[in-house]
C-alpha positions in Angstrom: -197.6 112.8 154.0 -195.2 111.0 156.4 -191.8 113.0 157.4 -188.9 110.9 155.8 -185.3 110.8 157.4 -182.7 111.6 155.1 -179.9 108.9 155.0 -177.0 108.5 152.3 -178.0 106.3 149.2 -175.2 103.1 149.6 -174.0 102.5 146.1 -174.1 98.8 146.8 -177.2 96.8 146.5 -178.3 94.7 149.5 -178.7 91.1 149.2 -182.5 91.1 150.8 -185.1 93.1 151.9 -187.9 93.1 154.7 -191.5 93.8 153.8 -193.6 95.3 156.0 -196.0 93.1 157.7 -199.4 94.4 155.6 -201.4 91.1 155.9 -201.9 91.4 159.8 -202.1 95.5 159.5 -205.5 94.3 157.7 -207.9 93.0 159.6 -211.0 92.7 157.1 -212.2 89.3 156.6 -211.3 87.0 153.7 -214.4 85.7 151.5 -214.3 83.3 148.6 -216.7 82.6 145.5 -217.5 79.2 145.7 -217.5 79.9 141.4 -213.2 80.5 141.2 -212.7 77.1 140.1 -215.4 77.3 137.0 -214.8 80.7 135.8 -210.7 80.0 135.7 -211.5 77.1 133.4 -213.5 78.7 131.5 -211.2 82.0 130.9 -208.1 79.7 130.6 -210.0 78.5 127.3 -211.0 82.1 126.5 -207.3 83.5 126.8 -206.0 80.8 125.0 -208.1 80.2 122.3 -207.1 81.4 118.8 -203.6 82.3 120.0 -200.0 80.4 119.8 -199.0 81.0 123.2 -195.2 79.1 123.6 -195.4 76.9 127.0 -193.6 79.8 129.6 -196.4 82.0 128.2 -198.9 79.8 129.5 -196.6 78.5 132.8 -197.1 82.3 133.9 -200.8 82.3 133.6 -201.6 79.5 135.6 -199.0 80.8 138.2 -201.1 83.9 137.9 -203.5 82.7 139.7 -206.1 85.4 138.4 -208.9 83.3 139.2 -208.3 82.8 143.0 -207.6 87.0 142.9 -211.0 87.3 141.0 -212.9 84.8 143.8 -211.2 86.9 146.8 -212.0 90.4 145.2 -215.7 89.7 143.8 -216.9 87.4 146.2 -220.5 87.2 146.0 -220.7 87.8 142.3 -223.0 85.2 140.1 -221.4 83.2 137.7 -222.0 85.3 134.8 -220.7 88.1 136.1 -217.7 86.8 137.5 -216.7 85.4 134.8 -216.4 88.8 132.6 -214.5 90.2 135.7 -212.3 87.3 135.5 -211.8 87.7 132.1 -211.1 91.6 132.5 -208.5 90.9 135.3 -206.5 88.5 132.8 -206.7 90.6 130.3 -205.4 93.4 132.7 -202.6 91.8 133.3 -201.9 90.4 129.8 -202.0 94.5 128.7 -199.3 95.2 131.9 -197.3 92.8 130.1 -197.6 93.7 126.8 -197.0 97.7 127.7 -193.8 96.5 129.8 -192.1 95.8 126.4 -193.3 98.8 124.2 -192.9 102.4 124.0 -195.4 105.4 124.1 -196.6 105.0 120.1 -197.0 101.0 120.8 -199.1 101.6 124.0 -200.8 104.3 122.3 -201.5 102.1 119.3 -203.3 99.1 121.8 -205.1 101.7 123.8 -206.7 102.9 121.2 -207.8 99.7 119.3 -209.1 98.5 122.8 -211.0 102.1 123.5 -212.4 101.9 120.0 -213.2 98.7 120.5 -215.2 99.3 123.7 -216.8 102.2 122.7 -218.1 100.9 119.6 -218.3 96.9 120.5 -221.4 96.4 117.6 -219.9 98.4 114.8 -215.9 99.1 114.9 -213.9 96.2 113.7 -210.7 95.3 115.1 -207.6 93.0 113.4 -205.9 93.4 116.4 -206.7 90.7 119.3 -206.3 93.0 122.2 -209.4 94.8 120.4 -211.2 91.7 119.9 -210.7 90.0 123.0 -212.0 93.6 124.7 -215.1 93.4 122.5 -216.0 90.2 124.1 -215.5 90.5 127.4 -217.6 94.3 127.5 -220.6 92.8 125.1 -220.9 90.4 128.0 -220.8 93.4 130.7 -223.6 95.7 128.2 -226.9 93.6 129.1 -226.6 94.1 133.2 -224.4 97.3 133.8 -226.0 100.4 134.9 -225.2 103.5 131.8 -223.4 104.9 135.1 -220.9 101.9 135.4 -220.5 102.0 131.9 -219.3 105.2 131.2 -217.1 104.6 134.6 -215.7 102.2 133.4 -215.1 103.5 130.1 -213.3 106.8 131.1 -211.2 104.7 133.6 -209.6 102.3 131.7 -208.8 105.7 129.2 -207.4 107.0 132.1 -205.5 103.7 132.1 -204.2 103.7 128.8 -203.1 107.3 128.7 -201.4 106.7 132.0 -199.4 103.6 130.8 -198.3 106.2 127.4 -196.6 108.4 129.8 -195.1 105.4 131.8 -193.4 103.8 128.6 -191.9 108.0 127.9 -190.7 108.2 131.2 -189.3 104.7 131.2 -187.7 105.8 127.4 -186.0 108.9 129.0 -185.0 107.5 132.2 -187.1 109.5 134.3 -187.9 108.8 137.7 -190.8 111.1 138.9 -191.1 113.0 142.3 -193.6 111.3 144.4 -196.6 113.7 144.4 -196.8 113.2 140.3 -195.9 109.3 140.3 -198.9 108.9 143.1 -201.1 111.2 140.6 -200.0 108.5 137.4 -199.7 105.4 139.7 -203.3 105.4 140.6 -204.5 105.0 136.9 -201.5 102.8 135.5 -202.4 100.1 138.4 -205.9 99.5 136.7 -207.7 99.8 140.1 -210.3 101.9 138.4 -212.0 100.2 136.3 -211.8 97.3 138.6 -214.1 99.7 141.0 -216.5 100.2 138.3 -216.3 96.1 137.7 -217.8 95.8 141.5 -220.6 97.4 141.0 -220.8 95.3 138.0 -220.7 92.1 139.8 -222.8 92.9 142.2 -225.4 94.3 140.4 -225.7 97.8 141.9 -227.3 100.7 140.2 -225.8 103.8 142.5 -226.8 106.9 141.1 -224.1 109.7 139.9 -224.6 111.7 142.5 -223.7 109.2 145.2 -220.9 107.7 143.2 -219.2 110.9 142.6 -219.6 112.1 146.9 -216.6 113.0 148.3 -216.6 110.3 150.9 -216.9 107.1 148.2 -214.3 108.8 146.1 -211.8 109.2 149.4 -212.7 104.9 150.1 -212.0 104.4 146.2 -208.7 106.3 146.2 -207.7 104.9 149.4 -208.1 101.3 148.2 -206.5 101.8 145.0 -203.6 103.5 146.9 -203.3 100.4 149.4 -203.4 97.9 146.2 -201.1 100.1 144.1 -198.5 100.5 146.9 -198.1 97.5 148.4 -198.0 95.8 144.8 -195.1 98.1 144.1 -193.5 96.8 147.3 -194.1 93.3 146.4 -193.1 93.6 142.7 -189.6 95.5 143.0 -187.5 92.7 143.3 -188.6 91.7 139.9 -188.8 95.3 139.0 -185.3 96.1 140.0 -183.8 93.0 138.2 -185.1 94.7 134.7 -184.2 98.0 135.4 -187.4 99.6 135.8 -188.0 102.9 137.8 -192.2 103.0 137.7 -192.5 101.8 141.4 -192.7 103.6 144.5 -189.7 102.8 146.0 -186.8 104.1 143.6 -188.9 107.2 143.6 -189.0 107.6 147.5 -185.6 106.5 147.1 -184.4 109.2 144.6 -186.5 112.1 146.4 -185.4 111.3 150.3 -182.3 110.2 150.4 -183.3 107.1 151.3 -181.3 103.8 151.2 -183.1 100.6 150.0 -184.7 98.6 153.0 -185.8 102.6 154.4 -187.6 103.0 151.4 -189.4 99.9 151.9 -190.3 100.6 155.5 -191.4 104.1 154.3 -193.7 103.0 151.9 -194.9 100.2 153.7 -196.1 102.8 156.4 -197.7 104.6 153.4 -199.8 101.6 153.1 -200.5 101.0 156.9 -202.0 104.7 156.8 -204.3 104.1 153.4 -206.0 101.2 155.4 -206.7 103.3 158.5 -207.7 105.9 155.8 -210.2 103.3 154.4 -211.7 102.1 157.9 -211.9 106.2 159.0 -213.6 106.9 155.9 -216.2 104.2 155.7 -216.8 104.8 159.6 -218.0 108.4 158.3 -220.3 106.8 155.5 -223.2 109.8 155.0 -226.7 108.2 154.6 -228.9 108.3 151.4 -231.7 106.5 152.2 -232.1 102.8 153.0 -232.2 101.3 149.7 -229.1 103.1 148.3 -227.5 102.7 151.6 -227.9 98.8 150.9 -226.2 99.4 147.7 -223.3 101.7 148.6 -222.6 99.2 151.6 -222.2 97.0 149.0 -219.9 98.2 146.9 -217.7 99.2 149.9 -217.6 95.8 151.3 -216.4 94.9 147.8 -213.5 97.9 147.9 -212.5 96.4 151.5 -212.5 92.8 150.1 -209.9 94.2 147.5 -208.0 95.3 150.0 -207.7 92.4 151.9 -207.9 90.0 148.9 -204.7 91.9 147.2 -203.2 91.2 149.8 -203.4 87.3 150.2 -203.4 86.8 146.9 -199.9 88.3 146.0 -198.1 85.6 148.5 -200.6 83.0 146.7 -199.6 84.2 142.9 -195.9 83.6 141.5 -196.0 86.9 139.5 -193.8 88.2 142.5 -192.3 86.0 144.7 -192.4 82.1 142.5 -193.4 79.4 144.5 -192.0 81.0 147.7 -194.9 83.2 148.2 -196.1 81.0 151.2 -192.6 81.4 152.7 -192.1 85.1 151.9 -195.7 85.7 153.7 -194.2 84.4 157.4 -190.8 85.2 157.3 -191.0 88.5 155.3 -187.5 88.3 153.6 -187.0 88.4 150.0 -183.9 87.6 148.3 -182.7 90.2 145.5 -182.5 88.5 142.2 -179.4 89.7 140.7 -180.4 92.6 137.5 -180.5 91.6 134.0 -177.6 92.7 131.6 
């Protein structure tokens, strides 16, 4: 863990922030799928259908930009397949909105007609449309997931939903954790999970147990989700901040240094720097199972490194964080603090 200098807290929020130059720190190439423009179509209708969503509703989802995320992250996934990933991804990110709003019994409540809903897609029956919408998307995931992806992706996005419980009770109390036990809960409440499970998915690998549950992939897995999850708390905060909630790293680095605001950021942004170099140590050390599952584990690890990378583009690309500055933000690194909320 990196040493942290203890400096007084100012009382007084500063008017902007720097954020630490992650996009050149990563140096793994950016792909495309030449499907994003297709499957964002096709899950706008999706998402929308059946549903009176008002016009700012729908403004933030094509600001969103989860389709060009879903092309950087799955790049070489068919159509099919990238469109139930795409579909997952909104839906991720419809639940993150939805659980911002609710306490531990309403999460509770969604995670377990969604669960219920997966687990049972042919014979539980759902009223709610977070459980029918989960149906669909997994029925469509069934026919080409190995029973291994399945159940990974299954247990993760419990882990998900149980995570998100103890966010809304901490949030409730006005707790802010200390940092080992928000890392622990951070890495499910991002989502990154089942997103892992989702490349194997896409890419049609059928990596045995055993090999999934080696020491070295589960290091790369954690890794990537810790490089996603962190910088995303970097680049969400000012938004964060301006609602008054704690669950991001940097209040908590804050709280448990002694750190002042822009220290906090430099501090986690370092964090990040050292889960990349994690990620390219680890898949330097790759053990070898045999050619064919080699193929397939170089696979999925190309995919974990194009999350990386594509995370990382896509949140100056998306105007869930930064509007239509993202562009700006990207080269000059300075973000204006929006004022918080009464």
């Amino acid at each position: 863990m990196l040493a942290a200098t203890a400096t007084s807290n100012s009382n007084q929020m500063p008017a902007k922030i720097i954020l630490p130059d992650l996009v050149s720190h990563c140096d793994f190439k950016l792909h495309h799928s030449r499907y994003r423009k297709l499957v964002t179509v096709a899950t706008k209708k999706w998402l929308f259908k059946g549903d009176n969503l008002d016009s700012k509703k729908r403004d933030a989802f094509h600001g969103l930009k989860a389709g060009l995320l879903t092309s950087m992250c799955y790049p070489n996934a068919g159509y099919p397949q990238l469109r139930v990933v795409n579909d997952f991804l909104t839906y991720l990110f419809h639940l993150d909105n939805l659980s911002d709003d609710m306490d531990n019994r309403g999460t509770r409540a969604i995670g377990d007609a969604v669960m219920n809903s997966l687990y049972h897609p042919y014979t539980y029956h759902c009223k709610a449309r977070v459980g029918r919408m989960a149906k669909d998307f997994y029925k469509r995931t069934i026919p080409t997931a190995s029973l291994g992806t399945q159940q990974r992706f299954l247990e993760t996005f419990e882990f998900f939903f149980q995570s998100v419980t103890q966010q809304a009770m901490d949030r409730a109390a006005g707790n802010i954790p200390d940092l080992e036990s928000y890392i622990s809960l951070r890495r499910d409440t991002s989502g990154c999970k089942p997103c892992w499970a989702l490349i194997e998915f896409a890419n049609n690998l059928h990596i045995p147990d055993e090999v999934m549950e080696h020491p070295t992939i589960r290091s790369l897995g954690e890794a990537a989700n810790d490089l996603v999850t962190w910088s995303n708390d970097i680049f969400s905060y000012n938004v964060e901040q301006s609602k008054g909630d704690t669950h991001n790293m940097i209040p908590v680095v804050m709280n448990e240094h002694g750190l002042d605001l822009q220290s906090a950021v430099d501090f986690v942004g370092a964090m990040c720097k050292q889960s990349i170099d994690r990620f390219k140590q680890e898949r330097a050390n790759l053990p070898s199972w045999g050619p064919e599952i080699d193929r397939e584990v170089s696979i999925y690890v190309d995919g974990l490194a194009d999350w990386i990378v594509g995370s990382l583009h896509w949140s100056f690309e998306s105007e869930r964080y930064f509007g239509k500055k993202g562009r700006e933000i990207k080269k000059t690194r300075v973000v204006e603090l929006l004022p918080r909320r009464q």
